[in-house]
ZAVO-214292 format. One record per residue: residue in three letters; x, y, z of N, C-alpha, C in turn. Coordinates in steps of 0.2 Angstrom, whole numbers, padded with zeros to 4 digits, always signed. Last residue first. Layout:
N
AlaXYZXYZXYZ ...
***
This chain:
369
Unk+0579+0712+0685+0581+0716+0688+0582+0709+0694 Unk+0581+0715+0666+0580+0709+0670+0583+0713+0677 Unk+0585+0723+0656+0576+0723+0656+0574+0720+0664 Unk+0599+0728+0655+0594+0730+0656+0584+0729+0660 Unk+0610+0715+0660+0601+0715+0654+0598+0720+0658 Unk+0619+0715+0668+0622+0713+0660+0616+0716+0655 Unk+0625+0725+0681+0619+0723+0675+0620+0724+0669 Unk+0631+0709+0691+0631+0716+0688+0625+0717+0683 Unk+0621+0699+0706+0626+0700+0699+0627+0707+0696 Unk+0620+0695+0719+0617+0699+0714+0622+0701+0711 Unk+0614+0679+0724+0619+0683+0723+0620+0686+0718 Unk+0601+0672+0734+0606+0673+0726+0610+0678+0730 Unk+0591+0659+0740+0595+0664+0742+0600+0666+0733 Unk+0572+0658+0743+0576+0658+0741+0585+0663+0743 Unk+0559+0649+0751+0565+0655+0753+0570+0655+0746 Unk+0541+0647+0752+0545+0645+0751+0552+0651+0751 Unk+0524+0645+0755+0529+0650+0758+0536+0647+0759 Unk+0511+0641+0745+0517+0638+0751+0522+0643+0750 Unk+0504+0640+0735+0501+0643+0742+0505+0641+0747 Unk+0511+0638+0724+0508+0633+0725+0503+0636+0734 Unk+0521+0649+0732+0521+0646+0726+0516+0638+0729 Unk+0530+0664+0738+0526+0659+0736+0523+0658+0731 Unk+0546+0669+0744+0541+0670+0740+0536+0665+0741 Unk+0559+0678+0752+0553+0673+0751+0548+0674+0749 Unk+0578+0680+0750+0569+0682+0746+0565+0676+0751 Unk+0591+0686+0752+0587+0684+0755+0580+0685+0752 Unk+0608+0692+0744+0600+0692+0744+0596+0686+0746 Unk+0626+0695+0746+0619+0688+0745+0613+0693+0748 Unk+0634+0703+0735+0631+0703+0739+0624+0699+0741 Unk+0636+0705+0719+0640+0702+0725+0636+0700+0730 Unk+0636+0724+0720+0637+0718+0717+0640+0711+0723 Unk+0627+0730+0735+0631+0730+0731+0631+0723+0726 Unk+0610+0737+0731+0614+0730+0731+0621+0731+0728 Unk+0600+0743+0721+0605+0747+0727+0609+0742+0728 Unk+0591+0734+0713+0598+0740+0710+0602+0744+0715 Unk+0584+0728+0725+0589+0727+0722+0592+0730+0718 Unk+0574+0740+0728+0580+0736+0732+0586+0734+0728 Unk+0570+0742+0717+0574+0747+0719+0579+0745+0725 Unk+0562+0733+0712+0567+0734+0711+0573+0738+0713 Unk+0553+0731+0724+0560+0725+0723+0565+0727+0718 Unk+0547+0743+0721+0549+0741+0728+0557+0736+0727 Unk+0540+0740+0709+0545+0743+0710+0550+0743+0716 Unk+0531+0729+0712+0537+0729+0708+0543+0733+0708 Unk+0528+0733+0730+0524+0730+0723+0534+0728+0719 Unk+0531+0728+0743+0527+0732+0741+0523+0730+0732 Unk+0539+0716+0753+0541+0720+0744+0531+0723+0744 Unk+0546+0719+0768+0542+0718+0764+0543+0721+0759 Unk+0561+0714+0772+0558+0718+0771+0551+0717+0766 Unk+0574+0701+0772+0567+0703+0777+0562+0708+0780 Unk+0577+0703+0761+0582+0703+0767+0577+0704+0771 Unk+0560+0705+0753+0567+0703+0752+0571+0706+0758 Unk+0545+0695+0753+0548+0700+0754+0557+0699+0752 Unk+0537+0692+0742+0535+0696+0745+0539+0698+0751 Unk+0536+0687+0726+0541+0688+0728+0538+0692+0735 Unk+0527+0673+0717+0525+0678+0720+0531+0682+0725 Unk+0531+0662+0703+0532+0665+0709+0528+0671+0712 Unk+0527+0666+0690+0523+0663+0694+0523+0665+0699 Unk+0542+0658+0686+0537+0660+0684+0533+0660+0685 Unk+0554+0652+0698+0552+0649+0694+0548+0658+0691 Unk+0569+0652+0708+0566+0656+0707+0562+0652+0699 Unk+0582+0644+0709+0576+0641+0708+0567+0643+0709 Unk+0594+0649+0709+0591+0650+0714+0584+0647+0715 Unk+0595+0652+0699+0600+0645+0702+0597+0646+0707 Unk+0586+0660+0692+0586+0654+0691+0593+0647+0693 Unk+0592+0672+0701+0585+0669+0700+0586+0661+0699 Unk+0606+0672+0694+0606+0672+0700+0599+0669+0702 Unk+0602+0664+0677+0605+0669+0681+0603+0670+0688 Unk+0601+0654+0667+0608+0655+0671+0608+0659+0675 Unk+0588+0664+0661+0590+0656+0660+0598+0658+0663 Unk+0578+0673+0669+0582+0672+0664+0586+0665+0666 Unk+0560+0671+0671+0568+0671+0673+0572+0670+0668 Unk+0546+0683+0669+0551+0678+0667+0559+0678+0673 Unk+0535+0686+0681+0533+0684+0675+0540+0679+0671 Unk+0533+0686+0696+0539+0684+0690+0536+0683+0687 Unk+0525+0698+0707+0524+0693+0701+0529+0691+0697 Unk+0526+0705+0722+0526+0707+0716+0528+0700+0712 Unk+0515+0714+0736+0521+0709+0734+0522+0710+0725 Unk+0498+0712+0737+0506+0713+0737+0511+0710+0739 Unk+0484+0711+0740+0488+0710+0733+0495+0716+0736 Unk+0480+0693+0749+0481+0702+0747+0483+0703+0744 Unk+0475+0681+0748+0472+0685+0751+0476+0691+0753 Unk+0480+0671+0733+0481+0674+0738+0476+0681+0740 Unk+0474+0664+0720+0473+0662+0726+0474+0665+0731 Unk+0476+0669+0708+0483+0664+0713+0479+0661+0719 Unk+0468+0676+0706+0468+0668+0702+0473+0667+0704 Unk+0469+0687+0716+0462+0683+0717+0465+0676+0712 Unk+0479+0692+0712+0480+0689+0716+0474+0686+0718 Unk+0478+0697+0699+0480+0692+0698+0480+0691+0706 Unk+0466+0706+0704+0463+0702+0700+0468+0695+0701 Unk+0476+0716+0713+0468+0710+0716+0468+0706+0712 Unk+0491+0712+0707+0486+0717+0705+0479+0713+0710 Unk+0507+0715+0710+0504+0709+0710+0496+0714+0711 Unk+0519+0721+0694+0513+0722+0702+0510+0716+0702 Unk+0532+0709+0688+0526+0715+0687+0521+0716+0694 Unk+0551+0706+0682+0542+0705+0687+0535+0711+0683 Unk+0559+0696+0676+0555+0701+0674+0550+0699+0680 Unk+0576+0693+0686+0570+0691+0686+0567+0697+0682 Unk+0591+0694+0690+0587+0691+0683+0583+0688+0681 Unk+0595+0703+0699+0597+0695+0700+0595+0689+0694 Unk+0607+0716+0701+0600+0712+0697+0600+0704+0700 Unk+0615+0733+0702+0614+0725+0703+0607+0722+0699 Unk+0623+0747+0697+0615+0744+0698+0617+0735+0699 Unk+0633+0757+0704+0635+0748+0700+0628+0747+0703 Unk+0637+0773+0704+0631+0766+0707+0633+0762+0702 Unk+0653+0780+0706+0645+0778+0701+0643+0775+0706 Unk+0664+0780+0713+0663+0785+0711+0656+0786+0706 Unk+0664+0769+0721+0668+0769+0716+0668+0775+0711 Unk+0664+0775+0735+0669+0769+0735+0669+0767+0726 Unk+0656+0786+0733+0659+0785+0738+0666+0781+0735 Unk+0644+0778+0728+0647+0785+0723+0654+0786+0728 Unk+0640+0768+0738+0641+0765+0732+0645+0772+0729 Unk+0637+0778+0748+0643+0771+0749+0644+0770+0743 Unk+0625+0783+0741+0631+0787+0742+0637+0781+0744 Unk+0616+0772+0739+0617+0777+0734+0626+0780+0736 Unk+0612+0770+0754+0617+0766+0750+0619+0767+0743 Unk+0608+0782+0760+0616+0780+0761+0616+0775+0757 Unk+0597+0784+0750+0603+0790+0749+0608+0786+0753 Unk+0588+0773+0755+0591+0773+0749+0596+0779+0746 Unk+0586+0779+0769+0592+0771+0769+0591+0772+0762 Unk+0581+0792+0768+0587+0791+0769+0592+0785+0768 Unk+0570+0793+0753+0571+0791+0759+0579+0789+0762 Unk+0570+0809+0746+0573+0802+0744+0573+0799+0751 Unk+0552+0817+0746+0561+0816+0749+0563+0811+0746 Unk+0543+0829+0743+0545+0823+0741+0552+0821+0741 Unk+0527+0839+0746+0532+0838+0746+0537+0831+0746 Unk+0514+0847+0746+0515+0841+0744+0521+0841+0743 Unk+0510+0861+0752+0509+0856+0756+0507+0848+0752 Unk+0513+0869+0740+0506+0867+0744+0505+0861+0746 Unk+0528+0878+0736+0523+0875+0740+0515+0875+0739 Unk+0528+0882+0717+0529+0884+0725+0528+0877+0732 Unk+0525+0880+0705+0534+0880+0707+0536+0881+0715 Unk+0514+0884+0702+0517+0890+0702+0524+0889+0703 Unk+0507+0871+0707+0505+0873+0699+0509+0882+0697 Unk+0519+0859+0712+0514+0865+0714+0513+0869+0709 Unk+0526+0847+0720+0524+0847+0715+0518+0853+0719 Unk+0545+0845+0724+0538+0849+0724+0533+0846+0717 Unk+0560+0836+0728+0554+0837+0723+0549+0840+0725 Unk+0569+0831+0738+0570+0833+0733+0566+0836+0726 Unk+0577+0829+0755+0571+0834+0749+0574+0834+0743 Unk+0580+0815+0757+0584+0822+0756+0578+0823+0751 Unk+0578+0808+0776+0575+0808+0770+0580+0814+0767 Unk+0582+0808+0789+0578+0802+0786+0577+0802+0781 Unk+0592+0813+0801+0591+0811+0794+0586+0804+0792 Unk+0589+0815+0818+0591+0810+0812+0588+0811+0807 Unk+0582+0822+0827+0587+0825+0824+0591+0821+0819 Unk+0568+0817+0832+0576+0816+0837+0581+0818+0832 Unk+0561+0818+0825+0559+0823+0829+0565+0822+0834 Unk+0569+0816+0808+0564+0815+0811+0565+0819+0820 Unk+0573+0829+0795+0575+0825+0800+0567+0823+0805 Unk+0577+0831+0777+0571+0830+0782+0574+0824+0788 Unk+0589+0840+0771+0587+0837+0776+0579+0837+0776 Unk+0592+0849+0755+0591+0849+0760+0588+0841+0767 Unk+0592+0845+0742+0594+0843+0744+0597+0844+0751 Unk+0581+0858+0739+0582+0855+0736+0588+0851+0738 Unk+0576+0872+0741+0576+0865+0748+0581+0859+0746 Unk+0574+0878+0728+0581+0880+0737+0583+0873+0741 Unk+0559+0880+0731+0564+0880+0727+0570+0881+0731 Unk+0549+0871+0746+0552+0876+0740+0559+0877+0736 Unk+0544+0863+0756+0548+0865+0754+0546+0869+0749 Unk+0532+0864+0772+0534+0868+0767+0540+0864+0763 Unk+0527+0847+0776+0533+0851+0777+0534+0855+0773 Unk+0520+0837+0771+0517+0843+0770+0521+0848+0771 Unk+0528+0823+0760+0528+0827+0767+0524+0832+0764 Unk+0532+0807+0755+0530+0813+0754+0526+0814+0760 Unk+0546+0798+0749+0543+0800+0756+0540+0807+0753 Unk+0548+0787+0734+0548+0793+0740+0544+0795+0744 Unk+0555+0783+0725+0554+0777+0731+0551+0783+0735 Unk+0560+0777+0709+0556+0784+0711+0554+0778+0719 Unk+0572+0781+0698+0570+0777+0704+0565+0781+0707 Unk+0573+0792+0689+0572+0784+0686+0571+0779+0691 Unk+0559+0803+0693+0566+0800+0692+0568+0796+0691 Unk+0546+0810+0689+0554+0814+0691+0558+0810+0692 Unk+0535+0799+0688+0539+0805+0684+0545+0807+0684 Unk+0528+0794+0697+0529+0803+0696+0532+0804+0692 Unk+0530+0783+0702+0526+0783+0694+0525+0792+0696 Unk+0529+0782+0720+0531+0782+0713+0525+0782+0708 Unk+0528+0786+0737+0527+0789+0731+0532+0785+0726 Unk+0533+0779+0750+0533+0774+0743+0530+0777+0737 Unk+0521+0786+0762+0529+0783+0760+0527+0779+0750 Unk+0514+0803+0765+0514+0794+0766+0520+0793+0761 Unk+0516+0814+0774+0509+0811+0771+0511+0805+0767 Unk+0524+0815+0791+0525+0812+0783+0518+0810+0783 Unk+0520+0831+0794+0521+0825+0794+0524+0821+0788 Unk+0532+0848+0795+0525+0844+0795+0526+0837+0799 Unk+0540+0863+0797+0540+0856+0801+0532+0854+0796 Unk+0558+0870+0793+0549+0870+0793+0546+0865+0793 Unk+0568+0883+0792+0567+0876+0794+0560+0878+0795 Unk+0583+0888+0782+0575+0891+0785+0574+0881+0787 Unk+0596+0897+0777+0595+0894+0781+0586+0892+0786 Unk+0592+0908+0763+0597+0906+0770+0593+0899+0774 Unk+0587+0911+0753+0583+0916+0757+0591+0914+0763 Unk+0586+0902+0741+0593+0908+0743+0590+0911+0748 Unk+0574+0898+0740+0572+0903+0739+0580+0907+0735 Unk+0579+0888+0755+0573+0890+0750+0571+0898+0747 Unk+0586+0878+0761+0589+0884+0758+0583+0890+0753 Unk+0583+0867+0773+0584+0870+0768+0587+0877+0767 Unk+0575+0856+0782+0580+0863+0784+0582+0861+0774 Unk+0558+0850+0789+0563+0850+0784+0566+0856+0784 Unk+0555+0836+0800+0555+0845+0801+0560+0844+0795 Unk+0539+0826+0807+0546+0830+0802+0547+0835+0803 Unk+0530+0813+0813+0535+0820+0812+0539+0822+0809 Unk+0521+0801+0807+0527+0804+0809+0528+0810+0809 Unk+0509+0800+0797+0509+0803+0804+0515+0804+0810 Unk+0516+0784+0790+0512+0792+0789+0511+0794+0796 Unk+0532+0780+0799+0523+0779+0797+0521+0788+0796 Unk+0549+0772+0796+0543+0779+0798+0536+0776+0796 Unk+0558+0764+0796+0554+0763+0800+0548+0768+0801 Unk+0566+0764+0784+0561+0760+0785+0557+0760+0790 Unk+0574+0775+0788+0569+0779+0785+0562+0772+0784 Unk+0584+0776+0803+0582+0770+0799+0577+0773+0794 Unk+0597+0793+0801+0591+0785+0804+0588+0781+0800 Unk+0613+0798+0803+0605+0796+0797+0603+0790+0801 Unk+0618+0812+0808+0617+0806+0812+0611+0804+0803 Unk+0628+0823+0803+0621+0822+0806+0621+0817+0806 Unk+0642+0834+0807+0639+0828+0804+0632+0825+0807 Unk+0652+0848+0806+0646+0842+0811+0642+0840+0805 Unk+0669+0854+0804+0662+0852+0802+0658+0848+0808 Unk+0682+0858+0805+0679+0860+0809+0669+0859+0807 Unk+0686+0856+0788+0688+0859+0795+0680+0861+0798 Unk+0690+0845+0778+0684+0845+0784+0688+0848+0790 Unk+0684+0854+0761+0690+0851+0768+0688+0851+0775 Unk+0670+0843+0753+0675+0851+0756+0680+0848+0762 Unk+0663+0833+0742+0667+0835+0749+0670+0841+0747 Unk+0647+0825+0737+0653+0831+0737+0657+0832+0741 Unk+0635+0817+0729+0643+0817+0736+0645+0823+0736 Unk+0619+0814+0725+0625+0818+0724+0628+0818+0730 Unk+0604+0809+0718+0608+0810+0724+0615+0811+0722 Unk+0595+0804+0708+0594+0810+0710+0600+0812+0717 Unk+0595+0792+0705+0589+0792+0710+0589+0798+0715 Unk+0600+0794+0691+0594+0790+0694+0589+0790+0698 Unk+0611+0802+0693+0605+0806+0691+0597+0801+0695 Unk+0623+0803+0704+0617+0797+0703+0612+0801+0700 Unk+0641+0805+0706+0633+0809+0705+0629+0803+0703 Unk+0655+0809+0716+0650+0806+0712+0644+0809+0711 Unk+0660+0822+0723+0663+0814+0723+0661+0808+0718 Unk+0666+0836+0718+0660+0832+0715+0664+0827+0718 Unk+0671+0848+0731+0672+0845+0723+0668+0840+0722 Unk+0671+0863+0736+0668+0858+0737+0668+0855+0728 Unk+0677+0879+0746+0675+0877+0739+0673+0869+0740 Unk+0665+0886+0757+0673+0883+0757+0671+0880+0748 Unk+0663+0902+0771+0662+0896+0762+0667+0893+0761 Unk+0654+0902+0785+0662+0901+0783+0660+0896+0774 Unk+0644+0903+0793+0642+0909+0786+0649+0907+0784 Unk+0639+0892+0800+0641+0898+0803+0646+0904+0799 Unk+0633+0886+0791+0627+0889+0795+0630+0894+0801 Unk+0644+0887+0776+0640+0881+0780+0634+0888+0785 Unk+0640+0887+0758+0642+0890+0764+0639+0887+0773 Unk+0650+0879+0747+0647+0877+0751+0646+0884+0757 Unk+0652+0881+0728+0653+0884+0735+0647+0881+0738 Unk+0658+0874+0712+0652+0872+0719+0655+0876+0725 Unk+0661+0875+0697+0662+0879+0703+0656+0878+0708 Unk+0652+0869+0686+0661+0869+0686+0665+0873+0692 Unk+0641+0856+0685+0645+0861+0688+0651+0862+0688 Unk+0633+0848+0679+0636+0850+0674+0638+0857+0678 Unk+0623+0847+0695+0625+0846+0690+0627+0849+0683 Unk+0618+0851+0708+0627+0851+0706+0627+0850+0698 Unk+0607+0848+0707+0610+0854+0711+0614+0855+0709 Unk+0601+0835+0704+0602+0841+0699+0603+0849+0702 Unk+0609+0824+0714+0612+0828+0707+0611+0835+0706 Unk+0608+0833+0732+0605+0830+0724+0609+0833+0719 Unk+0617+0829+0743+0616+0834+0741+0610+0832+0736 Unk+0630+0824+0756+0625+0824+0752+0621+0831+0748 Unk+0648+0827+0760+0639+0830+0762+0638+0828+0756 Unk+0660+0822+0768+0657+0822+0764+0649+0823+0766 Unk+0673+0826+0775+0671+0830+0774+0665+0830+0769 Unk+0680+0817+0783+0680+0815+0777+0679+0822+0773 Unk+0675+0820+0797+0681+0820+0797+0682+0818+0790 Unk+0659+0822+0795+0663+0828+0796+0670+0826+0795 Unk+0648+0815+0785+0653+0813+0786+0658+0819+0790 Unk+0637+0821+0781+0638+0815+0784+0641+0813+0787 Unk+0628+0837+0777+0635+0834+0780+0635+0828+0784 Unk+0619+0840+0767+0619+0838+0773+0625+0835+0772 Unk+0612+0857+0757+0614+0849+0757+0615+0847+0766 Unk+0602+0865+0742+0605+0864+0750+0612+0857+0750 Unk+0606+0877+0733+0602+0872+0732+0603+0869+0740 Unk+0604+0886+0715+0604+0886+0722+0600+0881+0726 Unk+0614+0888+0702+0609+0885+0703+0608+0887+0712 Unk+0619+0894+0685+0617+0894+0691+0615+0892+0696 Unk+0626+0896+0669+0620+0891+0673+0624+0894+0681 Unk+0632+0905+0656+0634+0904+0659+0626+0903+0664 Unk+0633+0897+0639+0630+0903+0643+0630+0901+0648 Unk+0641+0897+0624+0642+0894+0628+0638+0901+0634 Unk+0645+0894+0605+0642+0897+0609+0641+0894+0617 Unk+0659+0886+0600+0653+0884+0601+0650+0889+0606 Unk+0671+0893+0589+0669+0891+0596+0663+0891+0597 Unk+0671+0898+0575+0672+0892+0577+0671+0887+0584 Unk+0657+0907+0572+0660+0907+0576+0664+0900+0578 Unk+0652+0910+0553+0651+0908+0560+0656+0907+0566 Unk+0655+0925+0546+0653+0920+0548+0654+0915+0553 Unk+0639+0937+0547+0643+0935+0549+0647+0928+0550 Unk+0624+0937+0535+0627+0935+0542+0634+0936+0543 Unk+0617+0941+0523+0624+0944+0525+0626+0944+0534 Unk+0607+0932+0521+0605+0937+0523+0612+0941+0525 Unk+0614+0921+0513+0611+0926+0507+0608+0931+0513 Unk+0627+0916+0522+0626+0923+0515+0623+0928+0513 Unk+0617+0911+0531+0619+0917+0531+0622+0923+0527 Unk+0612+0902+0518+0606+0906+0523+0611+0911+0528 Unk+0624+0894+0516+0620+0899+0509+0615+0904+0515 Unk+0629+0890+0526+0633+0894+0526+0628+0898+0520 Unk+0618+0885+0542+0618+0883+0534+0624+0889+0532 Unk+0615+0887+0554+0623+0882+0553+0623+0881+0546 Unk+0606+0893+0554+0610+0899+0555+0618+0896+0556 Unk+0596+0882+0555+0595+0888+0548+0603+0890+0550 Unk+0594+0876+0568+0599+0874+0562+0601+0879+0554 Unk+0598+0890+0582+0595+0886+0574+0599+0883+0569 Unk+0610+0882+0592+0608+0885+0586+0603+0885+0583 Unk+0611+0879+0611+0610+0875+0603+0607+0880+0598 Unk+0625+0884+0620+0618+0884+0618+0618+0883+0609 Unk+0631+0872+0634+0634+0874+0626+0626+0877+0623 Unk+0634+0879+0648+0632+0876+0644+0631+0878+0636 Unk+0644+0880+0664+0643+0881+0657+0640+0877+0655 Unk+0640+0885+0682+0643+0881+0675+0642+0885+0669 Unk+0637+0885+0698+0641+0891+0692+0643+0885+0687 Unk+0630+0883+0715+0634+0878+0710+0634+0886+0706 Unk+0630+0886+0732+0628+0888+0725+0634+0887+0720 Unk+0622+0878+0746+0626+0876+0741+0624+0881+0736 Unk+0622+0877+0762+0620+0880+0758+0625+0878+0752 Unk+0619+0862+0774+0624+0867+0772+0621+0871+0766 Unk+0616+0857+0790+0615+0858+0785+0618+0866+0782 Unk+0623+0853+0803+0625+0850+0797+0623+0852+0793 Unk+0618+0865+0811+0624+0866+0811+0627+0861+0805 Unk+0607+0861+0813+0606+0867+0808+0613+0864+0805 Unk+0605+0852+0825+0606+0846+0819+0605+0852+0813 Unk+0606+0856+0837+0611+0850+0839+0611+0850+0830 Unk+0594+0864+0839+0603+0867+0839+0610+0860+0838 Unk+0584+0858+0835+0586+0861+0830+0594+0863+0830 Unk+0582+0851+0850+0586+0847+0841+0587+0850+0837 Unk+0581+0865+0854+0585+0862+0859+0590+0855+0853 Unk+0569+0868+0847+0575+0872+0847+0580+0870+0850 Unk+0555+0863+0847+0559+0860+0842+0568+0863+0845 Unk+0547+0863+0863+0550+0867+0860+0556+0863+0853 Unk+0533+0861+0875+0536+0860+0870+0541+0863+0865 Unk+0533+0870+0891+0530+0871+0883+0535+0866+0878 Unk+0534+0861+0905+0539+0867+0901+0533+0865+0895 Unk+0525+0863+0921+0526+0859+0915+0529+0865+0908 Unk+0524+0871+0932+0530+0864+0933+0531+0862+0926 Unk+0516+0885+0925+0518+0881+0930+0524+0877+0932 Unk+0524+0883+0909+0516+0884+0912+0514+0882+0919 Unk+0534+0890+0902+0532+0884+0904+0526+0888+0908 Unk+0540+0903+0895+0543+0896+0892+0540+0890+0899 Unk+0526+0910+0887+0530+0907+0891+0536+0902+0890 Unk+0527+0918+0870+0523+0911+0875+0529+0911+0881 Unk+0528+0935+0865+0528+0928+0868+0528+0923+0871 Unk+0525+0950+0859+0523+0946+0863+0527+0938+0861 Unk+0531+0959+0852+0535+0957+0855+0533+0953+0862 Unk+0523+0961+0840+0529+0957+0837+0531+0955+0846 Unk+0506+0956+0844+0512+0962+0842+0519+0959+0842 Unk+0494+0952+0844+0499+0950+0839+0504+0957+0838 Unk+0494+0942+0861+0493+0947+0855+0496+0947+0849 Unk+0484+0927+0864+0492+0931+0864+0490+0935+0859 Unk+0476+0918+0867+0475+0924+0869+0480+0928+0868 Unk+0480+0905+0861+0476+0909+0860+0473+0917+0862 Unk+0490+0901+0872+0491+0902+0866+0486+0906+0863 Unk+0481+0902+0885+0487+0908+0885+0491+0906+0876 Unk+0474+0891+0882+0471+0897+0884+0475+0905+0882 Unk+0485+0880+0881+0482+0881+0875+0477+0890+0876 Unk+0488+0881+0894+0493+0883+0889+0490+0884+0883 Unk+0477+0877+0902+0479+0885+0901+0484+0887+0897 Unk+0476+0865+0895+0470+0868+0895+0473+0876+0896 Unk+0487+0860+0902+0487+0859+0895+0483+0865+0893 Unk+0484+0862+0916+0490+0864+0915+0489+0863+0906 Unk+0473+0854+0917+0471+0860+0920+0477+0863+0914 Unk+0478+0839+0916+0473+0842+0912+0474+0849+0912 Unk+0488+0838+0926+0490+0838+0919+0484+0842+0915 Unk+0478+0839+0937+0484+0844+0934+0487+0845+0928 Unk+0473+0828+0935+0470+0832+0935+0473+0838+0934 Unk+0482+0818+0934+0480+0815+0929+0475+0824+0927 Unk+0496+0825+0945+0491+0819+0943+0487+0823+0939 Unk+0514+0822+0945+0508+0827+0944+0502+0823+0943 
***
C-alpha cells in the first residue's frame, strides 16, 4: 500500500472515530478498507485467563484500653470480669494475582493482600474457586506465593522489566473495587520511583494506567502480553485513581519469588559496603561528569567488598552489567542476590574505570549492603 493510502486510510479512521454516535449500539468497524483497526483483544485473550481474583478472611487480636485491663477501674464502674480469651474481629481483604507457574500451581500476588490470612480463595477468570495456601511472603518488597491445585491453569510469560522506557505501553488487569476482572491501559510515567514511603524496597514502576483499590497484586503487562510489573500502590487524595500508579518491577517480583519458593523467606545478601547517592556536588569534587552511580563511603573490614579491594571513595556504577542509578539501586540489587552467588561491579577510582568480583554473603550487619 503506498505512503498515500496509508495516509488517506488513517485520516478516515480517525474521521469515522469522531463521528460515531453515542448510542450504546454504535461501533468502530473492524477495518478501514485493507487496513484492520488496532485492537488489545487478540493479547488480552491470550493473557485474562492468568489473572486471578483473590478474597483473603482472617483474625485479629483487638487491642483494649489500657483502663479496661485495670481490675479497680472495672470494679469501681461494675464491669464485668474480663474475658480470659483475647478479643478477636474478623479481616477481609480483596485483591488480585498472577499465575506463573500453571503445572506447580503458583501465582503471585502482594503480601498485604494475603496477609495475617487464615482462608485465601482464588477465583480464576472462568468463575472456578479453589482454595489457595501461603507459599511465602516478602513484606519488604511487598510480594507474596501462593499455590492452588493446578488444575487446568495458564500461566503468564514474565518479561524483561529492565528493558522498559517511559512511554512504553501498558495494560493493567485487576480486580478493582471486587467489581471482577477489569483491564485498563496507560504508559509507563517513569521507572525507579523510591523514598515513598510504602515499602522497605521501594524500586517502582509508575504508570497512568487506571489502578484502584482491588488492583492490588494484579498484572501490569507490556503490549506483547508479558508481565512486567505487579500493581501494588496508588497515591490519590480519596484512595482512588488519578493517573499515578506503582508496580513492583517484574525481574525484582521473579527474584523475590524464587527465593520464597525454594526457602519459603528472602535470605537478603550483602557484600559489605556503606554507600550513599552520588549527588552533583560530590560528583563535581571527584571530578566525574555525571552524578550517577552511587559513593562507598565505608567497607567493612573482612567482608566480600574489602577482598574484593573495594576501597572508600569508590564510585560503584554499575553491577552484572546494569547500570547503578543511585544508592538504592545497588541496594536493592544486591539484597535480591542469592547468597553465594558472584557479583560483577565496575567502579571508579582515581578517574579510572576499574572491575571488581565478590561473593555475596548472608546479612550478618544490617547497616552494610
Amino acid at each position: 500500500m503506498s505512503p498515500c493510502r496509508n495516509t488517506v486510510v488513517a485520516l478516515l479512521a480517525a474521521t469515522l472515530l469522531a463521528c460515531q454516535p453515542l448510542a450504546g449500539d454504535a461501533a468502530l468497524p473492524a477495518a478501514v478498507g485493507e487496513q484492520a483497526l488496532p485492537s488489545l483483544a487478540p493479547m488480552l485473550e491470550r493473557t485474562t485467563p492468568t489473572v486471578v481474583n483473590i478474597s483473603a478472611r482472617g483474625r485479629v487480636q483487638v487491642r483494649e484500653s489500657p483502663l479496661l485491663q485495670d481490675p479497680f477501674f472495672r470494679f469501681f464502674f461494675d464491669l464485668p470480669p474480663r474475658a480470659q480469651r483475647p478479643r478477636e474481629r474478623m479481616t477481609s481483604s480483596l485483591g488480585s494475582g498472577v499465575v506463573v507457574d500453571a503445572e506447580r500451581g503458583y501465582i503471585l500476588t502482594n503480601h498485604h493482600v494475603i496477609a495475617r490470612a487464615d482462608e485465601i480463595t482464588v477465583t480464576l477468570r472462568d468463575t472456578r474457586t479453589l482454595q489457595a495456601e501461603v507459599v511465602g511472603s516478602d513484606p519488604e518488597v511487598d510480594i507474596a506465593v501462593i499455590k492452588v491445585p493446578p488444575e487446568d491453569l495458564q500461566a503468564i510469560t514474565i518479561g524483561d522489566s529492565d528493558q522498559l522506557r517511559v512511554g512504553d505501553f501498558v495494560v493493567a488487569i485487576g480486580n478493582p473495587f471486587g467489581l471482577g476482572q477489569t483491564v485498563t491501559s496507560g504508559i509507563v510515567s517513569a521507572l525507579g520511583r523510591r523514598g515513598l514511603g510504602i515499602e522497605g524496597y521501594e524500586d517502582f514502576i509508575q504508570t497512568d494506567a487506571s489502578i484502584n483499590p482491588g488492583n492490588s497484586g494484579g498484572a501490569l503487562i507490556n503490549s506483547r502480553g508479558e508481565l512486567i510489573g505487579i500493581n501494588t500502590a496508588i497515591i490519590g487524595p480519596s484512595g482512588g485513581n488519578v493517573g499515578i500508579g506503582f508496580a513492583v518491577p517484574g525481574n525484582v517480583a521473579r527474584a523475590v519469588m524464587d527465593q520464597l519458593i525454594e526457602h519459603g523467606e528472602v535470605r537478603r545478601g550483602r557484600i559489605g559496603v556503606v554507600i550513599q547517592d552520588l549527588t552533583p556536588a560530590i560528583a563535581e569534587a571527584l571530578g566525574l561528569e555525571r552524578a550517577k552511580g552511587t559513593v562507598v563511603t565505608q567497607v567493612e573490614p573482612g567482608s566480600p567488598a574489602a577482598r574484593a579491594g573495594l576501597q572508600p571513595g569508590d564510585v560503584i556504577v554499575t553491577i552484572n552489567g546494569n547500570e547503578v542509578e543511585n544508592s538504592g539501586d545497588l541496594s536493592n540489587r544486591v539484597s535480591l542476590l542469592e547468597i553465594g552467588a558472584r557479583v560483577e561491579l565496575e567502579y571508579l577510582r582515581d578517574g579510572r574505570r576499574r572491575r571488581a568480583s565478590a561473593a555475596v554473603a548472608g546479612p550478618d550487619r544490617a547497616a552494610a549492603q
